[in-house]
N, C-alpha and C positions, 0 to 999 in steps of 0.2 A: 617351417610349418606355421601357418593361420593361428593368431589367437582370438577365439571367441570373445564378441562383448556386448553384454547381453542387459537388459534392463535392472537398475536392482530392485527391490523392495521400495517401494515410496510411501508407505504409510500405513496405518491401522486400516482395513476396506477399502482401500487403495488398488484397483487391479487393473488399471491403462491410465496410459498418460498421452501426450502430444509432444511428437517433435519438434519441437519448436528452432533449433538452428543448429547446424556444423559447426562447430568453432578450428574441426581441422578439414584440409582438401585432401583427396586421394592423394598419394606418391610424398603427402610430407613426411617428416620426420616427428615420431611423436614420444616424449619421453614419460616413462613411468609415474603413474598417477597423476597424471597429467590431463586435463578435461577436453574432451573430446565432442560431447555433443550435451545440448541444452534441452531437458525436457520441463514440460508444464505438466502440473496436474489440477487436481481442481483445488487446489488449497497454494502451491507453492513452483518456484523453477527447481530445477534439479539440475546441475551438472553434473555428469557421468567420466570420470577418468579411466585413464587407459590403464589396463591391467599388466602391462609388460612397456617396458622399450622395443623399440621398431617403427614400421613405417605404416598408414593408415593406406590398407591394403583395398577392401573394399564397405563401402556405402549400404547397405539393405533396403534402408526407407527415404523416403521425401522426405525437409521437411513441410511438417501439417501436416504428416500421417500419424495413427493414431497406433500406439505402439504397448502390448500387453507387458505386464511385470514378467520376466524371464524369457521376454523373447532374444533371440540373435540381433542385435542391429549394425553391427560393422565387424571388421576381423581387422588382426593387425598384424600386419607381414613381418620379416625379418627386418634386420637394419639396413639401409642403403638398399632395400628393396627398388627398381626399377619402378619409374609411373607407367610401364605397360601393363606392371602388377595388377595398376589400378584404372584398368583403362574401363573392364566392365562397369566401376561403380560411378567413372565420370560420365560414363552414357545415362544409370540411372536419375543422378540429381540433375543432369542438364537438360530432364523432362521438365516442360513448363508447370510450374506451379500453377495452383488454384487460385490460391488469392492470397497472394505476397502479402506481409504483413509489412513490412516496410517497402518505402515509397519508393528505391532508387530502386526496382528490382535485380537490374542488370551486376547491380554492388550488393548484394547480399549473400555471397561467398564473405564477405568481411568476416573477420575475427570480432563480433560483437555481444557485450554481454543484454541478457535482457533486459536492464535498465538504461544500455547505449543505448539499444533496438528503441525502445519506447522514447526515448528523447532526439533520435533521429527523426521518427514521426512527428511527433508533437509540434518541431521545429522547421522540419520539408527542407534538411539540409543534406546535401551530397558525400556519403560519408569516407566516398575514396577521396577527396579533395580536402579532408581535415587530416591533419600531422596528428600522429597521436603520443599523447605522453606518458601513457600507462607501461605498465613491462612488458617488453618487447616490441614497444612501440605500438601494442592496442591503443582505442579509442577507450578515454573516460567519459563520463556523464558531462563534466566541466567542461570538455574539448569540444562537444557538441555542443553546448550553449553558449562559450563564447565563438564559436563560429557562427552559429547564428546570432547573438549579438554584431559583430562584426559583418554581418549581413545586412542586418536591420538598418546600420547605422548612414546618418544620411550622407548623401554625396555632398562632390564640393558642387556648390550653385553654378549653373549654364553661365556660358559669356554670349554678349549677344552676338548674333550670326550662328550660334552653335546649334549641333543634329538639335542638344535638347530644348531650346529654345524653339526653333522649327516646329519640333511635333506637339507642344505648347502649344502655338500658333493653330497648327491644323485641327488639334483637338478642341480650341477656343471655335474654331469656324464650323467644324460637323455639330459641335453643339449647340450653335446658333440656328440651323437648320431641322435640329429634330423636332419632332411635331409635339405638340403640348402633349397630348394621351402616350405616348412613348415614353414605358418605363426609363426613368435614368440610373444606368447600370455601371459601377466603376470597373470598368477592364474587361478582362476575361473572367467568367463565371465559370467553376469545376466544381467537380464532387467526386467523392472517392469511397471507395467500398473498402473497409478493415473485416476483415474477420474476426469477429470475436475469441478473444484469449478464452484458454478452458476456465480460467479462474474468473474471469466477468461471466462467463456465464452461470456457473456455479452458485456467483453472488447474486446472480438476478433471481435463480429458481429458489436460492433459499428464503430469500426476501419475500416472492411471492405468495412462496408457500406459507409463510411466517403470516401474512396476511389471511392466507384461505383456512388457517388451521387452527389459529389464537384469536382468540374474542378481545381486540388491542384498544387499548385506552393508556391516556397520558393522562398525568397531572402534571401542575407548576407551582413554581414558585419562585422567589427571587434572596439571595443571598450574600446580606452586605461580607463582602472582605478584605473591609480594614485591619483584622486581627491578625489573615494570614500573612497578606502582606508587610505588615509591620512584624513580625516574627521573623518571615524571609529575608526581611533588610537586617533585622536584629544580627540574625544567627547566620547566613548566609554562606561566611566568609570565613567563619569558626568548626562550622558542618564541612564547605568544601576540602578544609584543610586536614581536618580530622579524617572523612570519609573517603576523599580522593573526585566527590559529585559535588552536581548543585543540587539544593536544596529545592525542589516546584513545587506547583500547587498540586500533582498529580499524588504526590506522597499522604498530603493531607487528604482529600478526596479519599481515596482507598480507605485510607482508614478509618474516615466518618465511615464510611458503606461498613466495614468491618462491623464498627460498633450500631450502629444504626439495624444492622442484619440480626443482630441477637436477640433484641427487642420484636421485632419481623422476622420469623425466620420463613415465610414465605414464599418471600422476595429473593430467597435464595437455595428455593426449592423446585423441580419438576415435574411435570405429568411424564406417567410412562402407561400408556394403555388406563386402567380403571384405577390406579394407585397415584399419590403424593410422594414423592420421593425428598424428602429432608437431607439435607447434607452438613453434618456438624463441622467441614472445613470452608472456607471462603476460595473458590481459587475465578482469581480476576482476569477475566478477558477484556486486553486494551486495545481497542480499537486506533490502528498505527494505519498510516497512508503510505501503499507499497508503488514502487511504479505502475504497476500492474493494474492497481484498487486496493481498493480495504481490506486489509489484514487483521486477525482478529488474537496475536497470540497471550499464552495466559500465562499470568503469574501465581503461583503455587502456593496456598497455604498463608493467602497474602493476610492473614487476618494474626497470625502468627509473627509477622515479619516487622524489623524495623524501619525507620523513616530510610535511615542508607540502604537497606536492604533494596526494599521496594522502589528507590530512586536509580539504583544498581539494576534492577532489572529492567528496567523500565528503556535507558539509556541504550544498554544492550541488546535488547528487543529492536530496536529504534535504530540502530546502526546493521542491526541485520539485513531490516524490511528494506530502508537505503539500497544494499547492496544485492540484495535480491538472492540471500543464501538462509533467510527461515525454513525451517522442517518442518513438513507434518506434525512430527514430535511438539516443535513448539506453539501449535495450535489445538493440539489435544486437549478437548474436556473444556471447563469453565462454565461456573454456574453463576456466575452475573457478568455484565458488561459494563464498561464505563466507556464514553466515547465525548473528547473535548472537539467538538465544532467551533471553538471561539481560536482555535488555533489558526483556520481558515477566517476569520472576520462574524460567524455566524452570530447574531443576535438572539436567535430562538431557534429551535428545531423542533420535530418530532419523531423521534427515532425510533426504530424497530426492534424487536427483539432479535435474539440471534436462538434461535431452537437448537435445542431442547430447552433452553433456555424460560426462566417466566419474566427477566425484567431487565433493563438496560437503565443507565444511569445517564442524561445527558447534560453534558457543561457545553456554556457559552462565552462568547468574550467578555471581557468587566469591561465597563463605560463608567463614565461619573456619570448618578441621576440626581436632583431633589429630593431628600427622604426628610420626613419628617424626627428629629431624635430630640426628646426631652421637651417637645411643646416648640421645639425651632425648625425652620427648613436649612437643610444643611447638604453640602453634596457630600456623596460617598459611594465609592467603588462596584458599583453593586453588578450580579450578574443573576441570567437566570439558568434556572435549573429544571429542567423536564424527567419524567420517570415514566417511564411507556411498561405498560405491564401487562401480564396475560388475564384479564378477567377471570374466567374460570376456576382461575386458583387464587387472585391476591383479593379481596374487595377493594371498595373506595378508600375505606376507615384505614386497613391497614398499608397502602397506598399512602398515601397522605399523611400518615403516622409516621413510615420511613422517610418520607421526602422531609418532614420538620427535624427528625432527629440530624438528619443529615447537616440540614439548617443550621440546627443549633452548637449542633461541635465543629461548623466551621466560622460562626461567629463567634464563638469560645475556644479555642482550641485546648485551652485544660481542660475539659471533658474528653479528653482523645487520652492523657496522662493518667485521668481518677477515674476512670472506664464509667462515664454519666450519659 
């Protein structure tokens, strides 16, 4: 007898998803809680396991069909079930897709996780032709990058008389002949059509709308940190040992915001129809880079929390979005944002809010500048700092109020200990 297997639950308002990949073929063998197929929603992937042992009987959807919470989408046969079992559900998936998200169509029956999937693309590497090192011989992330590493890498140079020599030759001589107004073009020119994941698109309407809805303005400013750095070298090595982390600058950040928001409580409040809505907790949404895109999940109570705390979750957030197993759950709620773009090289940004949201906190890289300290020009660490906020609710004055306190307890950092 068939066991049903059916969508679960994905999240608070959550009610479809996207199928995004098989990870088993009809007629295999699939063991108890064991993940079976990969969905998207608009926030996260979802891997769905098998509710019994047996054998992956029949298939229901494509994938990139769009699939409601509690539907049926596969059944699981007895054990050592026949692949005749499974012969209806091999007819279904061996309909041509729409628009293959990854490039080898013909190999995307593989056993690949969403973050393989995305770095198969990314890379345009063949991913039945990589060994894989993972358990049971899946593909990791690593296995497709050094195979394309190993791709990239140059050849041994032609000898002369050689094919590659030759077509050097001939490509030197069609070049000599092409007419001055003829674009010069390196090789073959393609393009290729992805379909967008549910969660880029998700991020694009929220972003838009985040435009069309909030009256958005930035302020700046720049903040020397010598203090924190010399702290971080200080204590570094005394914190990791202690705590089991390292000690970043992401820990200090929060908690200026923490103290900074007390002063401002604005900046860490929302509109809801004709009302302000005030939140006497801080809970911090960090803006993490998923394979996918921007992940936004939140840290709880961060105002409450200590430096290992909030470096603890931070870390673990961070290893999630990596692996492409964050929840719903762990993007629920968050009434400010902080987002470091110096991590990527950025010098300055201007970032958006994230709705319901009224205000996002943006960090950028530290560079040495010239600053002027005590009547000398002197270099020092400095980075800048943007605060995109919703007009409607925050003014300039207070605006500008939070970005200096911010300032100030990260050029002090004992205003973060004497609550200044």
């Amino acid at each position: 007898m068939a066991t049903d297997v059916k969508v679960p639950a994905l999240g608070e308002s959550i009610t479809e998803g996207t199928l995004a990949q098989w990870l088993k073929k009809p007629g295999e063998a699939v063991a108890a809680d064991e993940p079976i197929v990969s969905l998207e929603t608009d926030k996260v992937s979802v891997e769905v396991p098998s509710p019994v042992a047996g054998t992956m009987s029949e298939q229901l959807f494509k994938e990139g069909d769009t699939v409601e919470v509690g539907a049926v989408i596969a059944r699981i046969g007895e054990p050592g079930a026949s692949a005749a079992t499974a012969a209806p559900a091999a007819e279904v998936s061996a309909e041509p897709r729409k628009e293959p998200e990854v490039e080898h169509a013909e190999h995307a029956d593989l056993t690949l996780s969403p973050a393989v999937r995305r770095a198969v693309l990314e890379h345009h590497v063949d991913p039945s032709k990589i060994h894989g090192t993972g358990k049971d011989g899946r593909l990791t992330k690593d296995d497709v990058i050094a195979a394309a590493a190993a791709k990239d890498a140059p050849s041994a140079p032609a000898q002369p008389g050689s094919p590659a020599k030759a077509g050097a030759q001939t490509a030197a001589v069609a070049a000599s002949v092409t007419p001055d107004w003829a674009p010069a073009y390196a090789g073959e020119r393609k393009e290729e059509r992805v379909k967008m994941t549910r969660l880029r698109q998700t991020i694009a309407t929220r972003l838009k709308d985040a435009q069309n809805t909030a009256a958005l303005l930035t302020t700046y400013n720049d903040v020397d940190m010598t203090a924190v750095i010399d702290a971080r070298a200080r204590y570094k090595d005394l914190f990791e040992k202690k705590h089991g982390i390292r000690l970043g600058f992401m820990g200090f950040f929060v908690k200026a915001v923490a103290l900074a928001a007390r002063d401002v409580p604005s900046v860490n409040a929302r509109i809801e129809g004709d009302e302000i809505v005030y939140s006497d907790f801080l809970d911090v949404s960090v803006a993490v880079s998923a394979p996918k895109g921007l992940v936004v999940p939140v840290i709880r109570d961060a105002d409450s929390m200590s430096f290992a705390e909030i470096e603890k979750a931070i870390a673990a957030y961070g290893k999630k979005a990596k692996d492409g197993t964050l929840t719903a759950e762990d993007m629920k709620g968050g009434t400010f944002t902080i987002s470091n773009g110096g991590v990527f090289g950025s010098l300055m940004s201007t970032p958006i809010i994230n709705p319901p949201q009224s205000a996002v906190l943006g960090m950028h890289r530290i560079e040495e500048r010239p600053v002027v300290r005590d009547g000398q020009i002197v270099a020092r660490p400095m980075m800048y700092l943007a605060l995109s906020y919703d007009h409607r609710l925050i003014d300039g004055r207070e605006a500008v109020t939070f970005l200096v306190r911010v300032k100030e307890a990260i050029e002090d950092p004992t205003r973060l200990l004497i609550d200044l």
